[in-house]
N, C-alpha and C positions, 0 to 999 in steps of 0.2 A: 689392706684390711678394708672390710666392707665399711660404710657410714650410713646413717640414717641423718643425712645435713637438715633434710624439708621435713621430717616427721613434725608433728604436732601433738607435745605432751599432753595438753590438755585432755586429749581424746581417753588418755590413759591414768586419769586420775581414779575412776572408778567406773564401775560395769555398767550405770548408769549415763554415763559419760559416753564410753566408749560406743553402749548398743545405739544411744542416739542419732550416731552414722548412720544404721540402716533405716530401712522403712518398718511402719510400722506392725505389718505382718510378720517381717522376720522378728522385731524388736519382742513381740510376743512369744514367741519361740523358744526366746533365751535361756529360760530358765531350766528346761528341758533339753536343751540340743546343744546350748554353746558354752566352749570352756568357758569359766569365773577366770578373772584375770589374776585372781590370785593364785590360781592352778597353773595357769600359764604361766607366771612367771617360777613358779618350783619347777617346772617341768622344760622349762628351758634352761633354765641353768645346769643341770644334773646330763642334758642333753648334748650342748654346745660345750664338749670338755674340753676341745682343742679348737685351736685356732682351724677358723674355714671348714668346719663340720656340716656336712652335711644331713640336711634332717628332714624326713619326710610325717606328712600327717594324713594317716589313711581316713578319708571320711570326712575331708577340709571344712565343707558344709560353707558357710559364709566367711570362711576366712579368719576367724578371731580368733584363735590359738594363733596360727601362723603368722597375724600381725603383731601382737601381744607380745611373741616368745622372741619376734624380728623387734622387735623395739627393745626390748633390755637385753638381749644378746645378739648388739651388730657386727660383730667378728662372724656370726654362724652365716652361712644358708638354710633356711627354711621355703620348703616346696610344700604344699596344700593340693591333693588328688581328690576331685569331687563328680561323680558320673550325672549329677543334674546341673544341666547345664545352666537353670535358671540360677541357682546355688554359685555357680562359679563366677558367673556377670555380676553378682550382688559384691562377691568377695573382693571383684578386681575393681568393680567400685571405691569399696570401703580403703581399699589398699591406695586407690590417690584421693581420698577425704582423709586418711591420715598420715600421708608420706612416708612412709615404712617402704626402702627400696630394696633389704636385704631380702626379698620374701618374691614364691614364683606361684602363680595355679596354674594348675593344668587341670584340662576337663577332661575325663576318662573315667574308667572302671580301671582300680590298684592292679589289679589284673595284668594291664596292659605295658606296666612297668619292667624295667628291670632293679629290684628292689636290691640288687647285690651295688649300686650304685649309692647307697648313700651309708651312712653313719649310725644312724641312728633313725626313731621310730614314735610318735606322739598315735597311739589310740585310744578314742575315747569312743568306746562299744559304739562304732557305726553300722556294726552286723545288726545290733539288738532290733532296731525295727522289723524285721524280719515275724521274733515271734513278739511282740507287741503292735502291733496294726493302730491299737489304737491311738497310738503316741506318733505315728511317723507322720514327718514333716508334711508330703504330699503324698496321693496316689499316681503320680506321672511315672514309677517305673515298679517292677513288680516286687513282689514282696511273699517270701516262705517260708515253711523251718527247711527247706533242700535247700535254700540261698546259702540262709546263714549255715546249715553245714558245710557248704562247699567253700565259703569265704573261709570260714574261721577255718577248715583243712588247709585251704590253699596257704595263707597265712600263717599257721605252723609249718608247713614245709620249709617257707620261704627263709622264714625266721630261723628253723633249726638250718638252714644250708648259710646261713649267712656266717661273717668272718667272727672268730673270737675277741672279744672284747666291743661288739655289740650293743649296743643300748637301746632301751626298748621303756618309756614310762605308758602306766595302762591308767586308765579312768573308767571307774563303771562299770570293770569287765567280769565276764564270768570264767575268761581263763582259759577258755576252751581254744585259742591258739597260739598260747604260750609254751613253749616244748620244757621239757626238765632240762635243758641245757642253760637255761637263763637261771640264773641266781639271784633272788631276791635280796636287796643293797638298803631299800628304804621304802618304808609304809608312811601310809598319813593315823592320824587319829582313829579315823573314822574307817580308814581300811578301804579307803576309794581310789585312792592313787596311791600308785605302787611305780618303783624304778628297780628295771633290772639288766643285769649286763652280761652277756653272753660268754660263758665258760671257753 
């Protein structure tokens, strides 16, 4: 079984807490870009059903779901896919300022993956920059509505080829790469986060 011996609760007592790790351009960020730890932690649980799950977060960004979801669930693997590299070096930071060791980044476009390798699936709408310009984090890579079609397509393929019993929680999505093969299991209040598991 995985451990988190050196993590540092502190970090994880609240979002205030936790964003204090980064700097304080990312720290500003937060409110728009990065999971609430209280999202993480719904979303890890629902995620890591079985011992040594595997669970990938398309759109890792600095890392805080994947440390978040690796701290209250250290049985899982959690992996973090972020294509700015400056985004990935913040996350692997953050990741030894809180000792969270069940958790991996890699720096990449999801793309490059083979996504039939893991378990499960944490997105929180990392297409939407695309057609909102005005919210995205930097201009260092490019930004269209052809992106976000081609992401959120390639992303339902991957998802509808993926194994039965599947888990997938969304955040902020508009859905458009969720196939009808997934079955909606559980909503929030507010109809923002949603978990669903692959027929």
């Amino acid at each position: 079984m995985l451990s988190n011996t050196r993590v540092k609760p502190a970090a994880f007592s609240s979002d205030a807490a936790f964003d204090a790790v980064y700097p304080e351009r990312i720290r500003e960020l937060s409110k728009h870009h990065w999971t609430p730890l209280s999202i993480a932690r719904k979303a890890a649980q629902f995620l890591a059903h079985k011992p040594g799950a595997s669970i990938l977060d398309i759109g890792s960004g600095v890392g805080k779901f994947c440390l978040a979801a690796g701290y209250h669930q250290p049985g899982a693997r959690f992996y973090g896919v972020e294509q700015r590299e400056a985004l990935h070096e913040v996350a692997k930071t953050a990741q030894i300022s809180t000792g969270v060791q069940n958790v991996e980044f890699l720096h990449g476009n999801f793309t490059q993956l083979d996504l039939n390798a893991y378990d499960g699936f944490y997105f929180y709408n990392a297409f939407f920059e695309n057609l909102d310009q005005q919210r995205a984090i930097a201009n260092d890579i490019a930004h269209s509505v052809s992106l976000y079609t081609y992401y959120s397509h390639y992303l339902f393929k991957a998802l509808e080829n993926a194994k039965s019993g599947t888990r997938l929680v969304s955040f902020h999505s508009l859905e458009d790469e969720i196939p009808q093969s997934y079955h909606l299991v559980d909503i929030s209040d507010d109809q923002l986060l949603k978990m669903w598991i692959r027929r």
